[in-house]
N, C-alpha and C positions, 0 to 999 in steps of 0.2 A: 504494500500500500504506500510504501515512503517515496517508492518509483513513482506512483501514479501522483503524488503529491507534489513532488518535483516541480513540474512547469507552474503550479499556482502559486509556491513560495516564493521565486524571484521578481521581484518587481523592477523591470526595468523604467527608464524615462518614460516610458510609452506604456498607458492602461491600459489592457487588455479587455475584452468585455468577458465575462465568465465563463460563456457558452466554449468562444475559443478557447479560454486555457483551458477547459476543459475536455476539451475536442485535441490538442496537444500532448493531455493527458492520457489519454484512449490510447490514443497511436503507439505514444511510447509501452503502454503495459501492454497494448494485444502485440508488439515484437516480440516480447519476453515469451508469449502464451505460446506462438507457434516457432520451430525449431525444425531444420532439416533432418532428417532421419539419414542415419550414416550408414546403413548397410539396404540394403533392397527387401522389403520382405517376400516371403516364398511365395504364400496365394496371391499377390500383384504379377501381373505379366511382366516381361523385363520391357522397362524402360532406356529409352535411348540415351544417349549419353547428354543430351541437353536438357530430357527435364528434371525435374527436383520430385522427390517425395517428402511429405509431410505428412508428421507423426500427430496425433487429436492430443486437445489436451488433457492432461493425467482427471483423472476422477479428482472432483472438487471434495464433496462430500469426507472420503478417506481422511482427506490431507487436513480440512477442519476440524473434523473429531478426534483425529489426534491431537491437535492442537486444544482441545476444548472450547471449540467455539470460534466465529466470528470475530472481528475487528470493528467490523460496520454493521448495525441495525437498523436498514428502513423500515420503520414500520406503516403499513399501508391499510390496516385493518380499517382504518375509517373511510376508506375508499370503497363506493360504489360501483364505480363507472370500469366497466371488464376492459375497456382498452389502454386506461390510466391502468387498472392492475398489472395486465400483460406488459407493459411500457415500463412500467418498473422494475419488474422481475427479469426482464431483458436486459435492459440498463444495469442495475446491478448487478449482474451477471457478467458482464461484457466489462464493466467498469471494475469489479472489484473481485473480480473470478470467488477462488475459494474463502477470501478474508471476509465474502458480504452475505445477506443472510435478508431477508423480504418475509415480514409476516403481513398474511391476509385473512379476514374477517369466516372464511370458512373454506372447509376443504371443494365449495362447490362449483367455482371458477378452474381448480386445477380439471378438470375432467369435461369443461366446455369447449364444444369447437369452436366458437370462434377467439378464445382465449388461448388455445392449441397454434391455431395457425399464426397471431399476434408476436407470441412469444417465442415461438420458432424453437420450441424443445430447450429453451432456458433453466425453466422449472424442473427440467430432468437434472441440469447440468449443476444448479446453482442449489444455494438451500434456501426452502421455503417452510414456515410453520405456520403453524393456522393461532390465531389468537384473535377468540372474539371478539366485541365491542364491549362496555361497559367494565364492570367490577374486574372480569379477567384482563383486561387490557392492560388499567390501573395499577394491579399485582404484577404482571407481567414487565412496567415501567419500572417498580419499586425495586425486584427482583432485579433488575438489567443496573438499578444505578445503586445496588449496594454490593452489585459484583465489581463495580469500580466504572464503569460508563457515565459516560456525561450525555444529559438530553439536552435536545434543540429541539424545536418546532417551527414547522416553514409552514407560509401561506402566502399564495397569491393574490396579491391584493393592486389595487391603480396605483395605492402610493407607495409600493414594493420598492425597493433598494437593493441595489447590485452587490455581490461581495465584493470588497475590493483584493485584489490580488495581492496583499499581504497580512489576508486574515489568515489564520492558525486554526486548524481545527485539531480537537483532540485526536491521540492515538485510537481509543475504544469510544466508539460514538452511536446511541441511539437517532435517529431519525426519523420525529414523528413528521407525516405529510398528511 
């Protein structure tokens, strides 16, 4: 995650608008994600000598739970809207591979087509927990910031305000949306 933080830390003369250093950020961690494979495998037919094979990235899942846990928690449980869900779970996924973690309001969106098609096999890839709206939620927040997480909460609003590109966010971060 300190990779993918990178481009937001340095502030040069020039401010960035968020989306970009953000979109700077992307690029540099999905290098990392994919990696040439150094010998041919056997069920692939032989390849010629110009093209490249590439290896999928390792099981996220594994590499979190060994770790116990997540770095980053979006939480989306108060989200309605099934393409804001899939859009998240994607995003996350893509952005913070095994370090991110996406709770939503029920297990009844993972198993929707057109939440299927949105998130493009994300939810397989990324970890998602179901945590529903009210009293669980609440525990669910308490629980997350006496394990040492700090929360935020974002909202778009007309008089929203940009990060500016030498904000600091913590290492372990809830994020409620």
């Amino acid at each position: 995650i300190s990779d993918a933080r990178q481009p937001l830390q340095p502030c040069q003369s020039t401010r960035r608008p968020l989306d970009v250093a953000v979109s700077l950020a992307q690029k540099q961690v999905a290098d990392s994600f994919w990696s040439p494979v150094s010998e041919p495998q056997a069920s692939a037919p032989a390849a010629g000598p110009q093209s490249d094979a590439y290896q999928r990235r390792p099981d996220s899942r594994a590499s979190v739970e060994a770790r116990d846990g997540a770095d980053v928690v979006i939480v989306g449980s108060l989200l309605d809207n099934l393409p804001n869900m899939a859009g998240l779970v994607r995003t996350t996924e893509a952005m913070l591979g095994p370090l991110g973690e996406v709770t939503l309001h029920s297990q009844a969106p993972l198993s929707d087509p057109a939440f299927l098609k949105m998130s493009v096999a994300a939810e397989r890839a990324g970890r998602v927990v179901v945590v529903p709206q009210g009293p669980r939620l609440i525990e669910f927040l308490r629980e997350k910031r006496s394990d040492g997480f700090a929360i935020a909460a974002l909202e778009q609003t007309s008089s929203s305000v940009l990060l500016d590109c030498s904000a600091r966010l913590p290492e372990r971060l809830v994020l409620l949306v």
